[in-house]
N, C-alpha and C positions, 0 to 999 in steps of 0.2 A: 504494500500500500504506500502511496508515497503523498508526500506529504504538501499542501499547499505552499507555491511561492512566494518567501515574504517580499515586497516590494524593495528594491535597491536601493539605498540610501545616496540621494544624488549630491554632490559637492555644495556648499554655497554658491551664490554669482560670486563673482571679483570685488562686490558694492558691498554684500553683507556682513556686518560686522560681527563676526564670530570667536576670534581668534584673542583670549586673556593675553596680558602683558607677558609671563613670563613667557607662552609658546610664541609670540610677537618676536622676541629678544633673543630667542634658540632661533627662529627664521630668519634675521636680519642679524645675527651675531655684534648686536648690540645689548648695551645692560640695561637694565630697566629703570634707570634715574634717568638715563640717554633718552629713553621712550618721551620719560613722564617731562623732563625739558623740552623736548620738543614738541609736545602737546600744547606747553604754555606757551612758547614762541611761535605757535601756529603753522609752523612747517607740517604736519600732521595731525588731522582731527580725527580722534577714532570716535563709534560710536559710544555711547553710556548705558552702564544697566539699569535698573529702577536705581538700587542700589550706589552709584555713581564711578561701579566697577567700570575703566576703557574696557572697550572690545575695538579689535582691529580687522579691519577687512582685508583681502588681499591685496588689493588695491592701495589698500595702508600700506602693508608690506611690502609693496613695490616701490614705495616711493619712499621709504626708509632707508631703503638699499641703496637707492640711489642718492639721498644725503649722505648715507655714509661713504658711501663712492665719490662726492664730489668733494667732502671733508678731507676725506684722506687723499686728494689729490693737492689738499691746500689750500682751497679754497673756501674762504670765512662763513658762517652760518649767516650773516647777511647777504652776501654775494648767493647760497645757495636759494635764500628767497625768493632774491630777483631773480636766478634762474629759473626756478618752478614758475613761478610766475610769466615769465616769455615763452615759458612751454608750453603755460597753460594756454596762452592769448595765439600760438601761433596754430595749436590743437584748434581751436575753435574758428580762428582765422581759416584752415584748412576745409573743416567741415563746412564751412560758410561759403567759401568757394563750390566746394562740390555743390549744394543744395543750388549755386547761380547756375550755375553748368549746369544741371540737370534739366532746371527752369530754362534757360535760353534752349537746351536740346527740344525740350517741349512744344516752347514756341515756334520752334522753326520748324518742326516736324506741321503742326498745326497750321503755320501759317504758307507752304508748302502745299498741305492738301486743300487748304479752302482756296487757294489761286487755282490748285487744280480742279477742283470741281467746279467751280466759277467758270472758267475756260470751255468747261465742255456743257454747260447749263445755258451757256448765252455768247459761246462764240469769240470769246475772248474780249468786248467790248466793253471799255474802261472799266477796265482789273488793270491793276497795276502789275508791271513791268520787276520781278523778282531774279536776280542775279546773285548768287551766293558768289561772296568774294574769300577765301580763307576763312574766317571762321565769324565773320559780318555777315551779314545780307543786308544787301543796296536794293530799296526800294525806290522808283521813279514812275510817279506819276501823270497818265496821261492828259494834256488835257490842263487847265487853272486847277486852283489851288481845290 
C-alpha cells in the first residue's frame, strides 16, 4: 500500500524574509553586529517579526555579499551607499527603457496595420505616407495640415 504524497516544500521567492541573523551571517560570512550595523545605516533592511526578531530575505543576502565584497575591496561604507544606490537607479532606468521599447514596438506594429488596412479599405487616399527609417518612423502627410 503506498502511501499519499506529501506536497514538496517549495523554496521562499528571493523577497521573503525568512532567513534569522545568525543563518544570515553563516551565508554572507559576516558577524552578526556587521548584520545588525548595517541595518541601522540602511545598507540592508531585512524584514521584522511580530516580535522585532530581523528576518533576511535572499535578496538580503545578496546584497550583503556584495557590501562585503565592495568593503573589502576598500571601498568606504559611504561610497558602498552610493553605489547600491546607482545600481539601484540604473536597474530601474533599465526596466524603464525596456517597458518604452516594448511600447514604441506596439505602436509601430499598430500603426503599420491600421495604414495597412486603411490602404486596402479606400485605396490608399489621404492615409498618410509611412517610411520606417532605422528605428523612427517618418510620417508625411498628404495634403494641408
Amino acid at each position: 500500500m503506498s502511501s499519499p504524497e506529501r506536497p514538496r516544500a517549495q523554496a521562499p521567492g528571493p523577497d521573503i524574509p525568512v532567513y534569522v541573523i545568525s543563518v544570515a551571517a553563516e551565508l554572507t560570512g559576516l558577524h552578526p553586529q556587521t548584520l545588525r550595523a548595517y541595518d541601522r545605516m540602511g545598507l540592508v533592511r531585512p524584514g521584522r517579526t511580530g516580535g522585532g526578531g530581523r528576518r533576511y530575505s535572499w535578496h538580503d543576502i545578496e546584497m550583503l555579499r556584495e557590501v562585503a565584497e565592495l568593503t573589502a575591496a576598500g571601498i568606504g561604507l559611504e561610497g558602498v551607499r552610493r553605489i547600491l544606490e546607482l545600481e539601484n537607479q540604473v536597474t530601474a532606468l533599465r526596466m524603464r527603457v525596456s517597458e518604452l521599447e516594448d511600447e514604441l514596438t506596439a505602436t509601430q506594429y499598430a500603426l503599420q496595420k491600421t495604414v495597412a488596412e486603411g490602404r486596402r479599405q479606400s485605396g490608399a487616399q489621404n492615409l498618410p505616407a509611412v517610411r520606417p527609417s532605422g528605428h523612427a518612423v517618418t510620417i508625411w502627410r498628404r495634403g494641408g495640415l
